[in-house]
C-alpha positions as CSV (number, residue, x, y, z in Angstrom):
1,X,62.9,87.2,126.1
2,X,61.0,90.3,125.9
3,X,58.0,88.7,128.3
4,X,60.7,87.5,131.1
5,X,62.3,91.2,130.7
6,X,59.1,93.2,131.1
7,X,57.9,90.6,134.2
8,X,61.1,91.0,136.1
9,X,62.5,94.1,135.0
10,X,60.1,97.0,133.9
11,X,56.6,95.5,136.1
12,X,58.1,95.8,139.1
13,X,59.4,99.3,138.5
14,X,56.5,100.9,137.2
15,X,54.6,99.1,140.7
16,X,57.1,101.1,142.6
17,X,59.0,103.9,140.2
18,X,61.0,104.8,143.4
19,X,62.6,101.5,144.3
20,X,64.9,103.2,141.5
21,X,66.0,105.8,143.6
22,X,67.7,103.0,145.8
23,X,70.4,102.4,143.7
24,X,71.4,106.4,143.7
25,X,71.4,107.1,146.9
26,X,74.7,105.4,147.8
27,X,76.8,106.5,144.7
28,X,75.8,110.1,145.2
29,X,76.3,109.7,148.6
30,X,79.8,109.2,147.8
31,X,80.1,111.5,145.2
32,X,78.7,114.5,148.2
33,X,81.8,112.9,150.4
34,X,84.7,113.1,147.5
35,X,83.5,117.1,146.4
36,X,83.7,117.5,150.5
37,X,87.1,116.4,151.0
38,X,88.6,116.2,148.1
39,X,87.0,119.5,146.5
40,X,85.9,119.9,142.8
41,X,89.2,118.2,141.2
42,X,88.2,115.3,142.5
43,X,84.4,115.1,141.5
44,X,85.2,113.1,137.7
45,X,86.3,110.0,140.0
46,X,83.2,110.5,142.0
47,X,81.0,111.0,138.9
48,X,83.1,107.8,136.8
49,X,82.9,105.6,139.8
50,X,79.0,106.4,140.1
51,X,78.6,104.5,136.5
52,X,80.2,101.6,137.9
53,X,78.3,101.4,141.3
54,X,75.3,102.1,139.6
55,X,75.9,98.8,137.5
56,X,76.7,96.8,140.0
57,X,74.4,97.7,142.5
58,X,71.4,97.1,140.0
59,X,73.0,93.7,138.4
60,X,74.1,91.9,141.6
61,X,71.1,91.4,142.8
62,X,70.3,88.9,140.1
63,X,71.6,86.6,142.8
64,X,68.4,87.0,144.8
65,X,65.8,87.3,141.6
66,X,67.7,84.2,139.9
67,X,67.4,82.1,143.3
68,X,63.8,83.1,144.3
69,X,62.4,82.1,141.0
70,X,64.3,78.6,140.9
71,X,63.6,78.0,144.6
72,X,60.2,80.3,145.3
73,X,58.3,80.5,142.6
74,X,59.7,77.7,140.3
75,X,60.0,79.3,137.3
76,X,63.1,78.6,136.3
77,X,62.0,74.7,135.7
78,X,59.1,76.2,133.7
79,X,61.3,78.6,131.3
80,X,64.3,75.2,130.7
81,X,61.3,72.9,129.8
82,X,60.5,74.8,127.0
83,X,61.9,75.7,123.6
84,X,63.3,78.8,126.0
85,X,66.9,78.1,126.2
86,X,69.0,78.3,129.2
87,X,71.1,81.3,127.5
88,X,67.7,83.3,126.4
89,X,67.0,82.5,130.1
90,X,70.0,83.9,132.1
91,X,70.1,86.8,129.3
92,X,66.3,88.0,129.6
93,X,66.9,88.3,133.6
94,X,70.5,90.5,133.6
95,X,69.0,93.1,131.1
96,X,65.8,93.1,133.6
97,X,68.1,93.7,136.1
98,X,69.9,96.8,134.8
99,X,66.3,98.7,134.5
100,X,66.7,99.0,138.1
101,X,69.5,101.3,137.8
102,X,68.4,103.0,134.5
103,X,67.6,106.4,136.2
104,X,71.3,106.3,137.8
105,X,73.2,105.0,135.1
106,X,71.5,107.8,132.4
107,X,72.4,110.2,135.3
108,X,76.4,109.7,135.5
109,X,76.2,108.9,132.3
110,X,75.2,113.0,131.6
111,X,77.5,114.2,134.3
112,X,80.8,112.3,133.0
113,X,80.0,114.1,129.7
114,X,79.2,117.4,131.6
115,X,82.3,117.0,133.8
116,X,84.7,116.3,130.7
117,X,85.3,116.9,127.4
118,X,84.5,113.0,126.2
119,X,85.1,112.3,123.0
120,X,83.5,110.4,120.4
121,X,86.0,107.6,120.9
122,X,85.8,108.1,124.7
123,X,82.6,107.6,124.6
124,X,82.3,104.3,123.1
125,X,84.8,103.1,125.1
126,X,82.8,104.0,128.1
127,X,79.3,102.9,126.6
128,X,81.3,99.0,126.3
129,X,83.1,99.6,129.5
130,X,79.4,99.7,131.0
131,X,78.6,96.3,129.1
132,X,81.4,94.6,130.3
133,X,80.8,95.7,133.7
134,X,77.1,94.5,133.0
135,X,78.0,90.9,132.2
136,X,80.8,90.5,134.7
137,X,78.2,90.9,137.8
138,X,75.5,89.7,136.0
139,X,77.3,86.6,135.6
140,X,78.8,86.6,139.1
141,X,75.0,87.2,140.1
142,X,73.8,84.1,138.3
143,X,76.8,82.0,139.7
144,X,76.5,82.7,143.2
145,X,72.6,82.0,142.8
146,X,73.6,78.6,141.8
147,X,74.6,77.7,145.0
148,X,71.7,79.0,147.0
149,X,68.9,76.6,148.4
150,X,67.5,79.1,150.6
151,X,66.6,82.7,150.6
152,X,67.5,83.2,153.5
153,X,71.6,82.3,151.8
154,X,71.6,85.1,149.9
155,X,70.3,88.2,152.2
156,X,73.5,89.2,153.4
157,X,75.5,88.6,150.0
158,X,74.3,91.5,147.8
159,X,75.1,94.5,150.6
160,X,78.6,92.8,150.9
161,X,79.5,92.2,147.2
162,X,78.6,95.7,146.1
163,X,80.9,96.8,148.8
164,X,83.5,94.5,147.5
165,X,82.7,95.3,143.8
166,X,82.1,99.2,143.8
167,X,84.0,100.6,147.0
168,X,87.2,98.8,147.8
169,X,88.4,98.3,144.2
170,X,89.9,101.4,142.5
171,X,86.2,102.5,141.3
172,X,86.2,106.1,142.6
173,X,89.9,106.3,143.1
174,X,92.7,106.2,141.2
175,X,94.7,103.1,140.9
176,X,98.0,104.4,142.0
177,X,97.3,104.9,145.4
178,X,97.7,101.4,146.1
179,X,101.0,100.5,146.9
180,X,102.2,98.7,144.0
181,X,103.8,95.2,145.8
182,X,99.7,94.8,146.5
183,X,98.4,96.4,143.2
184,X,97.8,93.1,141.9
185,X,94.7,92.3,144.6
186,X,92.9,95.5,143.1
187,X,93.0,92.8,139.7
188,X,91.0,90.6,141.6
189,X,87.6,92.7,141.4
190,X,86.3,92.2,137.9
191,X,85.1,96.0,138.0
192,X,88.8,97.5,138.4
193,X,88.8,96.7,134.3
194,X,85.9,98.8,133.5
195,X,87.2,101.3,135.8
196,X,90.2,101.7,134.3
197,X,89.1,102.2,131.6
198,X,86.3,104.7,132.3
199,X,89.2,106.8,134.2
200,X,91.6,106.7,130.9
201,X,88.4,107.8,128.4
202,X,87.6,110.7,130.4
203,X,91.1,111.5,131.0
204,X,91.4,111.3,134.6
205,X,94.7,108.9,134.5
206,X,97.1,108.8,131.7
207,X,97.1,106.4,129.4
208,X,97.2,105.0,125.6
209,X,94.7,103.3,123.6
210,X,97.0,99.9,124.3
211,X,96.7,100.2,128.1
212,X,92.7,100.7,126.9
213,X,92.7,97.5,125.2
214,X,94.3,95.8,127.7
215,X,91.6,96.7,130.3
216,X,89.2,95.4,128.2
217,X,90.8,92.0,127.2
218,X,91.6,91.4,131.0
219,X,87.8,92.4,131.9
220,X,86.6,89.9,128.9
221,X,88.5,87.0,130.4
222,X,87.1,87.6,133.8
223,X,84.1,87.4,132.3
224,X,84.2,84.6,130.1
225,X,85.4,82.5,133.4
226,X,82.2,83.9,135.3
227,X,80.3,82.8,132.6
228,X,81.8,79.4,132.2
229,X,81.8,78.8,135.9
230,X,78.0,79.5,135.6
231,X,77.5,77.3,132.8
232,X,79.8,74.6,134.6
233,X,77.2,74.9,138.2
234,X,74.0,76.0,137.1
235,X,71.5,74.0,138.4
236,X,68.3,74.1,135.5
237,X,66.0,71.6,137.3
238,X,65.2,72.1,141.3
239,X,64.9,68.7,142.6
């Protein structure tokens, strides 16, 4: 694992340390917008929705790495043919993944804590709200890679998905502003559970530790589908 991790994961960053920067630049971005308009009472939900972009931004784009080493490079038929198992396999590229958006996620990490008074508690609920958000895209990542048989598939995907994951759910907004007979769609972006529960730890929405758990068992059984779709469709061999 730790050979596929620093091959696809820390090599290519220290080739080009500021490919990092990329996945930044657009949460930022937004946070600049929301302390424009919205002043500095609304800069935790730019700062808590940073986490979450950050994330996503660095882990979707296991849908490209996964499909251009199955159908490029053909490593993928190299790493199943040996004692490497499939799970070592997908697990070794997701964490390689997330050392794209190391820099940002250590960032917004500091300024949730700097913006709020986080508590121990809070922050371990975070810190797990991060993992969950981790798997759920990684594993959305790997699935969708499945399905590819060209490069070319996938080139328009990640742009789109972390639009759909990080900007239209309730990432750097409160839920409530959605009105609620069409709350229920926001439930259909597995990064609304993180969210949610990023935005209760820091104290930016009211909640208890129930509506906490709750989050995180609806964000677990998104995930556990992703996963078990990706188990289901995963193609190990390349014919």
């Amino acid at each position: 694992m730790a050979a596929l991790i620093w091959f696809d994961g820390l090599l290519p960053i220290r080739r080009s340390p500021f490919s990092a920067v990329n996945f930044v630049v657009s949460p930022l971005t937004i946070l600049f917008f929301i302390y424009i308009f919205g002043g500095t009472g609304s800069i935790k939900y730019g700062v808590t929705g940073g986490l979450i972009a950050v994330i996503v931004g660095s882990c979707i784009i296991l849908e490209t790495e996964a499909a251009f080493i199955r159908l490029v490079v053909r490593l993928q038929d190299m790493f199943v043919s040996s004692p490497f198992s499939p799970v070592a396999y997908v697990l070794s590229l997701s964490v390689a993944q997330l050392f794209n958006g190391l820099l940002g996620i250590i960032l917004f990490s500091f300024l949730i804590v700097f913006e709020g008074n986080v508590t121990f508690t809070g922050g371990v609920e975070i810190a797990l709200a991060g993992v969950l958000t981790w798997a759920s895209v990684s594993a959305l990542g790997f699935l969708i890679s499945t399905f590819a048989r060209d490069m070319r598939d996938l080139w328009v995907y990640s742009p789109l998905l972390n639009v759909l994951l990080s900007f239209l759910p309730p990432v750097f907004y409160k839920i409530t502003i959605i009105p609620q007979p069409f709350r229920f769609i926001a439930y259909l972006a597995p990064t609304t559970y993180p969210a949610q529960v990023i935005q209760t730890a820091t104290g930016i929405i009211p909640g208890s530790g129930i509506d906490i758990g709750l989050y995180f068992v609806g964000g677990v059984i998104y995930t556990l589908i992703l996963i078990g779709l990706s188990a289901k469709f995963a193609r190990w061999r390349q014919r």
